[in-house]
GUMI-577513 format. One line per field, with one value per residue (C-alpha): residue number from 1; residue in one letter; x, y, z. Coordinates in Angstrom, 1 decimal. Example, Ala and Ser with C-alpha at 12.3 -4.5 7.8 and 13.67 -1.06 7.14 Angstrom:
2
resi (1  2)
resn (a  s)
xx (12.3  13.7)
yy (-4.5  -1.1)
zz (7.8  7.1)
***
This chain:
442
resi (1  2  3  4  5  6  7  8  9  10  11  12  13  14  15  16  17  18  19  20  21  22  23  24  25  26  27  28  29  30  31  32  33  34  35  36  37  38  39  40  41  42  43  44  45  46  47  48  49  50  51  52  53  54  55  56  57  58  59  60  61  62  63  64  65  66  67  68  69  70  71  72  73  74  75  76  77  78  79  80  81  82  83  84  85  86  87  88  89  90  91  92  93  94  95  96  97  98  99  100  101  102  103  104  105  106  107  108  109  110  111  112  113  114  115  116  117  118  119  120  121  122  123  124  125  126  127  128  129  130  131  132  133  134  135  136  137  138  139  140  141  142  143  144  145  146  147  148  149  150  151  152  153  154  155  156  157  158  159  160  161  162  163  164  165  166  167  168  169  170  171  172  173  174  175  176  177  178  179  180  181  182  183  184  185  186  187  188  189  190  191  192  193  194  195  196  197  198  199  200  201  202  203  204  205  206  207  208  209  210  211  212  213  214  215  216  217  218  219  220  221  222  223  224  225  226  227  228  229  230  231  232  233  234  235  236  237  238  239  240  241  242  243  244  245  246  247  248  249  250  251  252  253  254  255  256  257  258  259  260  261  262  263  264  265  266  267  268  269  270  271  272  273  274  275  276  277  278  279  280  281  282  283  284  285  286  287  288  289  290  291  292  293  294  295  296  297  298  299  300  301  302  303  304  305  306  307  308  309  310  311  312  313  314  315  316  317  318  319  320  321  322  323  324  325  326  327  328  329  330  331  332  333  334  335  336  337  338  339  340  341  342  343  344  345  346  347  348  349  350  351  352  353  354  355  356  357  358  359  360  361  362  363  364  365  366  367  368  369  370  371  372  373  374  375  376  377  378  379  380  381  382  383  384  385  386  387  388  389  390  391  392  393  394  395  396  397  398  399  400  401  402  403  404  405  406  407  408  409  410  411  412  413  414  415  416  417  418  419  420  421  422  423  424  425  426  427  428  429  430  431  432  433  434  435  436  437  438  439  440  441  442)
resn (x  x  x  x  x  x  x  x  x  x  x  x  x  x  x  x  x  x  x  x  x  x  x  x  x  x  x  x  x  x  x  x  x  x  x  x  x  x  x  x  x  x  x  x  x  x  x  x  x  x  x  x  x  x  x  x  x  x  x  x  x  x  x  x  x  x  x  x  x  x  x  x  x  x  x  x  x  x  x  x  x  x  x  x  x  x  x  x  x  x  x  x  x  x  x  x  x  x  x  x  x  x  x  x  x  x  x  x  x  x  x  x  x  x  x  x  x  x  x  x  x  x  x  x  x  x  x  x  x  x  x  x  x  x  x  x  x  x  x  x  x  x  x  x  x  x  x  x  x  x  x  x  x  x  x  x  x  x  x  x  x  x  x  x  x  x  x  x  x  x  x  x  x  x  x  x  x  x  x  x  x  x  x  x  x  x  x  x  x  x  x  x  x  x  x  x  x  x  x  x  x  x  x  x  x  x  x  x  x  x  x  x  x  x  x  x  x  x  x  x  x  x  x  x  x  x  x  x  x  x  x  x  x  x  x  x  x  x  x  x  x  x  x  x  x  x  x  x  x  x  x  x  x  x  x  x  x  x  x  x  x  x  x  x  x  x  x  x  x  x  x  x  x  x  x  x  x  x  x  x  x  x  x  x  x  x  x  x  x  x  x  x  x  x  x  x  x  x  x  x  x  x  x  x  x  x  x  x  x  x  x  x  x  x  x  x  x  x  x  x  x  x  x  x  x  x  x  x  x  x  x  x  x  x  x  x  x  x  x  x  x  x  x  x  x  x  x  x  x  x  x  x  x  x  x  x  x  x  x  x  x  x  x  x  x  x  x  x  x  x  x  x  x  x  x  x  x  x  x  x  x  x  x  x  x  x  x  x  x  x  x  x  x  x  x  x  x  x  x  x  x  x  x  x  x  x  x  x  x  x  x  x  x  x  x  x  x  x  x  x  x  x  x  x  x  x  x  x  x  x  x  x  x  x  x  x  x  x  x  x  x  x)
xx (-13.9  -10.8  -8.3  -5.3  -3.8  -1.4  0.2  0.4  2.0  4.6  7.6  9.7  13.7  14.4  12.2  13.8  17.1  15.6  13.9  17.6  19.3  17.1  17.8  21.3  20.9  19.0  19.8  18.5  20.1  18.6  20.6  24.0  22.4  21.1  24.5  26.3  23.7  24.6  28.5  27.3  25.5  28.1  31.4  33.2  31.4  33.6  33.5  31.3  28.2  27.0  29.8  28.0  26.7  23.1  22.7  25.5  24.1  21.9  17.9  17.7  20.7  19.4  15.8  17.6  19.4  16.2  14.5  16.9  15.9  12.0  12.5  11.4  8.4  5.2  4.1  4.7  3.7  3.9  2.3  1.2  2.0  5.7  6.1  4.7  7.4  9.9  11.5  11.4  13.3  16.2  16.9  18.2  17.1  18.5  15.5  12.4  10.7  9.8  8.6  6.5  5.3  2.2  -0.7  -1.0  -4.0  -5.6  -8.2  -10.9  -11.1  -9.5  -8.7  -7.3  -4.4  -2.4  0.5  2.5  5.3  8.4  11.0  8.7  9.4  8.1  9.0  6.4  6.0  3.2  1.5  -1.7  -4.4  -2.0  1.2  3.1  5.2  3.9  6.8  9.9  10.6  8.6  8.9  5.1  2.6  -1.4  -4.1  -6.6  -10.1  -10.2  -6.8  -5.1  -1.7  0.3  4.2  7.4  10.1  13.0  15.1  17.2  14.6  14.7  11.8  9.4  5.9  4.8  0.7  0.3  -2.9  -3.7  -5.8  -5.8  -2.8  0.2  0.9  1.0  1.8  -1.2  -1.6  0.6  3.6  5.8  5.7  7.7  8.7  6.1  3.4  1.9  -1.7  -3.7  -7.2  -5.6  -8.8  -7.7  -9.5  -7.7  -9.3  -12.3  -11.4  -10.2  -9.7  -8.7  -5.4  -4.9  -6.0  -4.8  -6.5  -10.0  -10.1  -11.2  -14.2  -16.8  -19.3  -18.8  -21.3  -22.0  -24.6  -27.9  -30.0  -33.6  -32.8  -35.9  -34.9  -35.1  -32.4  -30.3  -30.4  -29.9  -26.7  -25.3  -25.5  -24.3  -20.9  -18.5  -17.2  -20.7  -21.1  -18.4  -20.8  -24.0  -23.4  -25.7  -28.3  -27.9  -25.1  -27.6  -30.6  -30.5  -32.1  -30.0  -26.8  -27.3  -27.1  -24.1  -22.2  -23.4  -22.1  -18.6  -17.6  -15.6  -19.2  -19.2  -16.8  -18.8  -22.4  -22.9  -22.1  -25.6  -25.3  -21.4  -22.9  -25.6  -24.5  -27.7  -26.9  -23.2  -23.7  -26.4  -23.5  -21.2  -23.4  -24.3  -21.2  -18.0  -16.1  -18.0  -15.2  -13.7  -15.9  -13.8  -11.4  -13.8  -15.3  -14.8  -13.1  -15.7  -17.0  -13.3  -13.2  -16.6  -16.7  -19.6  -18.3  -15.1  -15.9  -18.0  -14.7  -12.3  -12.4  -11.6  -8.8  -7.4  -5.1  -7.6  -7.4  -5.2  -8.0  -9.8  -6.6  -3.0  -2.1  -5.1  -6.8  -9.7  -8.6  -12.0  -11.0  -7.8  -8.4  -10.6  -7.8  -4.9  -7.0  -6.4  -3.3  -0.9  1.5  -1.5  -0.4  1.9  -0.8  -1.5  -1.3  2.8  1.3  -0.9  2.2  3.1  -0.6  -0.3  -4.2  -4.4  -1.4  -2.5  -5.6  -3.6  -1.4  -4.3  -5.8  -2.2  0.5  3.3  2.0  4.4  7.2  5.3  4.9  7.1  10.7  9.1  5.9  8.5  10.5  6.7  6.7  2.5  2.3  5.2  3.5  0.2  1.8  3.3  0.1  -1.7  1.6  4.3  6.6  6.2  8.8  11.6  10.4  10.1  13.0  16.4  15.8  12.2  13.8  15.9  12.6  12.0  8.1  7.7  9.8  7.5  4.3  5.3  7.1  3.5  2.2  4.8  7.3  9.7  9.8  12.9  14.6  14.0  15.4  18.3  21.4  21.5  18.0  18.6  22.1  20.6  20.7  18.0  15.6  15.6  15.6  12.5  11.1  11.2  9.3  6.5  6.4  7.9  10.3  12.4  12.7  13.1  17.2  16.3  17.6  18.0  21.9  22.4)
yy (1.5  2.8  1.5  2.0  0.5  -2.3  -4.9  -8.5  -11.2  -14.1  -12.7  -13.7  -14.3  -10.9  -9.3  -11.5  -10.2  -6.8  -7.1  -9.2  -5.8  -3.2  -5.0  -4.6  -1.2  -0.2  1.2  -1.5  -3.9  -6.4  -5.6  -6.6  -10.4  -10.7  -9.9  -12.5  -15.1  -14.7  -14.7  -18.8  -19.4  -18.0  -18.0  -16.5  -13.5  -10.6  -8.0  -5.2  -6.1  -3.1  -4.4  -7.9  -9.1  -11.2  -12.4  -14.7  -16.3  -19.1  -18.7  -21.7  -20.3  -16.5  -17.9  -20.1  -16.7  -15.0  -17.9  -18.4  -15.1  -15.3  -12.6  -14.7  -13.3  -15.7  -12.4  -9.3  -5.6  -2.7  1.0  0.2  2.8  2.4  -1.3  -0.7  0.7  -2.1  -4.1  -7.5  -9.1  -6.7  -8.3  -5.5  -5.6  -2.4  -0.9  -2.7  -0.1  -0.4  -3.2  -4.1  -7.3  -6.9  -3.8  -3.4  -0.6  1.6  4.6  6.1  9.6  12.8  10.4  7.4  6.5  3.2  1.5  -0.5  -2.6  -3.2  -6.4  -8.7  -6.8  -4.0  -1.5  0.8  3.9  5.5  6.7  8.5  6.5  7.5  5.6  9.4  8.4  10.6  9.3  7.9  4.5  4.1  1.6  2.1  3.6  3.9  5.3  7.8  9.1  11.9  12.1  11.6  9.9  8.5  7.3  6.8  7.1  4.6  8.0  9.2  11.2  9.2  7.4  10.8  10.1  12.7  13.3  14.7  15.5  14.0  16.8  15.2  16.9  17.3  15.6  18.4  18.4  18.3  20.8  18.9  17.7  15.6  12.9  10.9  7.0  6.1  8.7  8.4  9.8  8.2  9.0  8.4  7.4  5.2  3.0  0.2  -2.6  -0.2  0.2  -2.8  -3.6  -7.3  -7.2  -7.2  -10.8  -14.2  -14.7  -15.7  -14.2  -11.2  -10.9  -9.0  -10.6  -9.3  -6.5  -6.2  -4.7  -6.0  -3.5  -2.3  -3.2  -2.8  -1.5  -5.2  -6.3  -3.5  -4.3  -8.0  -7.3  -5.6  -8.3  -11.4  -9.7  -7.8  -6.1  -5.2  -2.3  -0.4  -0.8  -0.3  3.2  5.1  3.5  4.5  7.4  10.2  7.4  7.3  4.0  2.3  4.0  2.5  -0.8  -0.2  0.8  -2.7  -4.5  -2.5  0.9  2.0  2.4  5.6  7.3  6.7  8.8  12.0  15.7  15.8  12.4  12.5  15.9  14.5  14.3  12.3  9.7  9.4  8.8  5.8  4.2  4.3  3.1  0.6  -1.8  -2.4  -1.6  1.2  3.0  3.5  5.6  8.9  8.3  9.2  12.0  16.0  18.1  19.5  16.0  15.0  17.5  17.0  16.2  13.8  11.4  11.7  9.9  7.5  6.3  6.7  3.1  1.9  4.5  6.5  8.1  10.5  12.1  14.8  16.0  17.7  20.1  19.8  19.4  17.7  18.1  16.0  12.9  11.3  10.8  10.1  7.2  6.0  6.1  5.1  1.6  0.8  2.9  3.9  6.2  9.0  9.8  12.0  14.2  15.4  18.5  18.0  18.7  15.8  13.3  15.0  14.2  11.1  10.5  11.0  8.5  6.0  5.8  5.2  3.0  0.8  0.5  0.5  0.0  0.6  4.2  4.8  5.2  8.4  9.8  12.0  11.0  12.0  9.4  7.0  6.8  6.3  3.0  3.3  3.9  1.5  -1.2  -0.4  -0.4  -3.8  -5.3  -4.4  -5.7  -6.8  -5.5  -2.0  -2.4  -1.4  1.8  2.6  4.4  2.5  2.4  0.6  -2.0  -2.7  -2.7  -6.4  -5.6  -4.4  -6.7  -9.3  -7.7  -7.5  -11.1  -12.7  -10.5  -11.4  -14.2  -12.5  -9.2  -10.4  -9.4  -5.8  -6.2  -4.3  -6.6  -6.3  -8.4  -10.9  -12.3  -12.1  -15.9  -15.8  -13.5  -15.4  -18.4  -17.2  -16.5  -20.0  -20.7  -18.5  -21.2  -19.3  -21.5  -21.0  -23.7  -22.7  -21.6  -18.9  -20.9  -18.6  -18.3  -20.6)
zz (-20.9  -22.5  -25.0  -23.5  -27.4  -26.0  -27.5  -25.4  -26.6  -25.9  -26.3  -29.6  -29.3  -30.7  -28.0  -25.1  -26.1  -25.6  -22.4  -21.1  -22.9  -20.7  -17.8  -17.9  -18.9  -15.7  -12.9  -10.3  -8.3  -10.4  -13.2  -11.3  -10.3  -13.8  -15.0  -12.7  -13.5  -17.9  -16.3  -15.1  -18.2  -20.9  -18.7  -22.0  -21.3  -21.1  -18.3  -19.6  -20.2  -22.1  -24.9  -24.8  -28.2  -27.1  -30.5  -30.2  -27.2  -27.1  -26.4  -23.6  -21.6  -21.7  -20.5  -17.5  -16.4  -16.6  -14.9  -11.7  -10.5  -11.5  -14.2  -17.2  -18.5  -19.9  -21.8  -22.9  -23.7  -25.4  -26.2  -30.1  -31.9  -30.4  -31.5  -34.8  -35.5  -35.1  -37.5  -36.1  -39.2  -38.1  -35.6  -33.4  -29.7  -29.2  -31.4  -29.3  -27.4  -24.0  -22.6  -19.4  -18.0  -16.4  -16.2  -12.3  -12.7  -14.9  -13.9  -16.6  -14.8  -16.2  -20.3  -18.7  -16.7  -16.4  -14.5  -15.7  -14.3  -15.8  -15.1  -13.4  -10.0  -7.8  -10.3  -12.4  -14.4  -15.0  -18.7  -19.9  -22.5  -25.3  -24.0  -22.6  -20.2  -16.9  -14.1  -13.8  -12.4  -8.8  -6.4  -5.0  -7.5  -6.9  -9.1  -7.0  -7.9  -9.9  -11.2  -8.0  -8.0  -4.8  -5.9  -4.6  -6.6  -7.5  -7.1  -4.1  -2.7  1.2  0.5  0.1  -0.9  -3.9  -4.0  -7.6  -9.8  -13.4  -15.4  -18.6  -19.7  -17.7  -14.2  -11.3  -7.8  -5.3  -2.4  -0.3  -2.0  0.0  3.0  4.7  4.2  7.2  6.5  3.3  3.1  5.7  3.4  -0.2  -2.5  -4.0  -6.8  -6.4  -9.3  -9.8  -14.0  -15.3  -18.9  -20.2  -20.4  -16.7  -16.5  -17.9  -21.8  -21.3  -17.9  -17.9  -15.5  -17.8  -20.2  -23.8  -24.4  -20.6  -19.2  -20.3  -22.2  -20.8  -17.0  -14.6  -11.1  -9.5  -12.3  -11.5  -7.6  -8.8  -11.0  -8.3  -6.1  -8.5  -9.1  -7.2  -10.6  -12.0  -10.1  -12.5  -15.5  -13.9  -13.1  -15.2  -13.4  -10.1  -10.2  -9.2  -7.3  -3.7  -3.2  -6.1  -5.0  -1.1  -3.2  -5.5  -2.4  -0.4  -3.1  -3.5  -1.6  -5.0  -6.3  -4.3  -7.0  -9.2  -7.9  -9.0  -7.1  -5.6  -4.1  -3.2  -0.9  0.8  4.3  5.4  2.8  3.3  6.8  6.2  4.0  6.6  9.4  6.7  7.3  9.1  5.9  4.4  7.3  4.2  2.1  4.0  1.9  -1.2  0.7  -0.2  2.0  3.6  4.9  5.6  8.5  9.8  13.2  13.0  10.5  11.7  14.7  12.8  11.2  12.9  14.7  10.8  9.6  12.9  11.8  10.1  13.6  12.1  9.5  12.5  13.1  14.8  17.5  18.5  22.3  21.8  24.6  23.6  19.8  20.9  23.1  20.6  17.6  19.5  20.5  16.6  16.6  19.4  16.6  16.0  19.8  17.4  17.0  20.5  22.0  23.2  27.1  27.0  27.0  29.9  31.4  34.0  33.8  30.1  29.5  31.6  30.3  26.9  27.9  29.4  25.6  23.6  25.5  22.9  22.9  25.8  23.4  22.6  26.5  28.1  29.3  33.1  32.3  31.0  33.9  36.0  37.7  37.4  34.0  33.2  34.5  33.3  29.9  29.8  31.2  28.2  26.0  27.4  24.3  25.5  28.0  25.5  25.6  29.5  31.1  31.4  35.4  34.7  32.9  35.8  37.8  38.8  39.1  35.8  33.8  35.7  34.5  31.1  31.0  31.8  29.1  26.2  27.5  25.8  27.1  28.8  25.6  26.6  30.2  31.6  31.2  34.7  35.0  32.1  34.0  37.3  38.1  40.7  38.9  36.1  38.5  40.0  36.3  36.3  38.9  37.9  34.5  32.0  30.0  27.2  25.3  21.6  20.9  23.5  26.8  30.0  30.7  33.1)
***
């Protein structure tokens, strides 16, 4: 385990003044409601808040503006060797370094990152072991295996996922450097709560007995300490990081126990195969998998019921309508990734919209505006008719087929359909009410 060398504590007045003070000095949105929340507690306020003097203002009322928008923290933290620097008996908020309210996740790999969030909200920056500042401010930040970072930044950037790489030293862009606001990296390993050190839980809390694990373990204890806790498997590694049989149990007891085997087991196909086949969940383990694995056509198919929309690993556009019926059953949008002629292919769509059928959006404008493949499509979910042809959703047969699927696929009617007295009339008589502020107009 790594020390990360934070401070935690409650946070003094001093300190609360400073944490109020870097609010209003950000650039968030949270700034201006924190801003007009002081205004109701210290109405003498004047209109720049940067000019404000907090020292002046009195403890309970800064806490209540803090509080009103849940941005009152219970604790604290900082980097040490920043705040042992500071001169408390100053009294000078403007010199408190940094400070963050809660460690969201750490990884060991590559000297140690950690994540940490800032202002009680969804907003983070990330540092090495030694409290270097790696990021700006992100919005969505996760720690990957192996050095691997996934963010999105708080800057204009349209949302753009960055996948970078942590060597210990300096933070680099990976292969691939950008994607968009909907497509982040479908097979991102990520560790999730795999390292954890104490400070990421409340005081007493921290799931790990003190000088944890045992010494002199037997192979029965190991298999036994695997299964009595969920978080063991982090510190039992030496044991069974290059042992087949141990590893199969590490894994059953966690899939994040597969980051931690060695080369030689990470490479055996036979054995990564068993894992998968092993449980439901151990779908998963692609993500951990090399490259070489991650385009193998065998254990692509073995996952891809669990994460579809790995589908693109084996090569766009892809022509494959066996995977693809079998992904788009979890996941209509990896239609995306066909060959552009097979959303023109009547069979081929039908058959998807008989599995997913929102995956019409996807089809060809021709297949939209097909009164088969329509109504195949809102049999399977009745929602999909906002995406047939505007003529189809004047079609009286296929807005009927898709109101018994989804009552209120009338929504996605023509206009023409949903004031048609009679039709909705005859709706009626078929027993579909609408009873809940959604009356037919009549």
């Amino acid at each position: 385990m790594i020390d990360f060398n934070l401070i935690r504590k409650k946070p003094e007045p001093v300190e609360l003044r400073a944490y109020l003070y870097q609010i209003i000095s950000s650039d968030f949105g949270l700034a201006d409601v924190v801003v007009d929340n002081m205004r109701k507690q210290f109405p003498t306020l004047g209109d720049n808040p940067y000019e404000w003097d907090l020292n002046k203002l009195k403890n309970s009322g800064i806490k209540i503006a803090l509080e009103n928008e849940c941005l009152l923290p219970n604790e604290i933290y900082f980097f040490k060797k920043n705040y042992q620097k500071v001169d408390l008996a100053s009294n000078d908020y403007r010199l408190i370094p940094e400070i963050f309210t809660e460690v969201m996740q750490v990884s060991f790999d590559n000297g140690g990152l950690i994540v940490m969030e800032c202002f009680g909200s969804q907003i983070y920056k990330l540092f090495n072991s030694n409290g270097k500042s790696l990021s700006d401010y992100c919005h969505d930040l996760d720690l990957g295996m192996d050095g691997k970072v996934l963010l999105r930044s708080s800057e204009n950037n349209g949302g753009m996922w960055e996948l970078l790489q942590y060597d210990g030293h300096v933070l680099n862009f990976a292969e691939e450097k950008l994607f968009g606001p909907f497509d982040s990296p479908s097979d991102f390993p990520s560790i999730r709560n795999r390292d954890l050190i104490p400070e990421m839980f409340s005081l007493g809390e921290f799931p790990i007995p003190e000088n944890y694990p045992p010494q002199n373990l037997t192979r029965n204890d190991v298999i036994k300490e695997l299964a009595k806790n969920e978080y063991y498997y982090r510190y039992l590694s030496e044991h069974y990081s290059d042992d087949e049989e141990l590893a199969i149990y590490a894994v059953d007891s966690n899939v994040l126990a597969f980051t931690l085997l060695s080369h030689r087991l990470q490479s055996n196909k036979e054995l990564v195969i068993e894992l998968i086949n092993r449980k439901c969940r151990n779908k998963s383990l692609y993500d951990y998998l090399n490259d070489s694995f991650k385009k193998d056509m065998e254990i692509i198919k073995l996952c891809l019921s669990g994460k579809p929309r790995i589908i693109k690993n084996i090569g766009k556009p892809v022509t494959d309508k066996e995977l693809l019926l079998l992904a788009i059953q979890k996941d209509g949008g990896v239609l995306k990734y066909a060959e552009p002629k097979l959303l023109n292919d009547k069979d081929f769509m039908q058959s998807v919209v008989r599995v997913n059928g929102e995956a019409i959006r996807l089809a060809s404008e021709e297949l939209k505006n097909d009164k088969t493949i329509a109504i195949e499509a809102v049999k399977e979910n009745g929602f999909a008719l906002q995406y047939v042809s505007d003529e189809l959703k004047n079609d009286k047969d296929v807005v009927i087929e898709a109101v018994k699927n989804r009552k209120y696929a009338i929504d996605y009617a023509s206009p023409n359909l949903q004031n048609d007295r009679e039709f909705l009339e005859y709706l009626e008589q078929l027993g579909f009410e609408y009873n809940d502020n959604r009356d037919l107009p009549f």
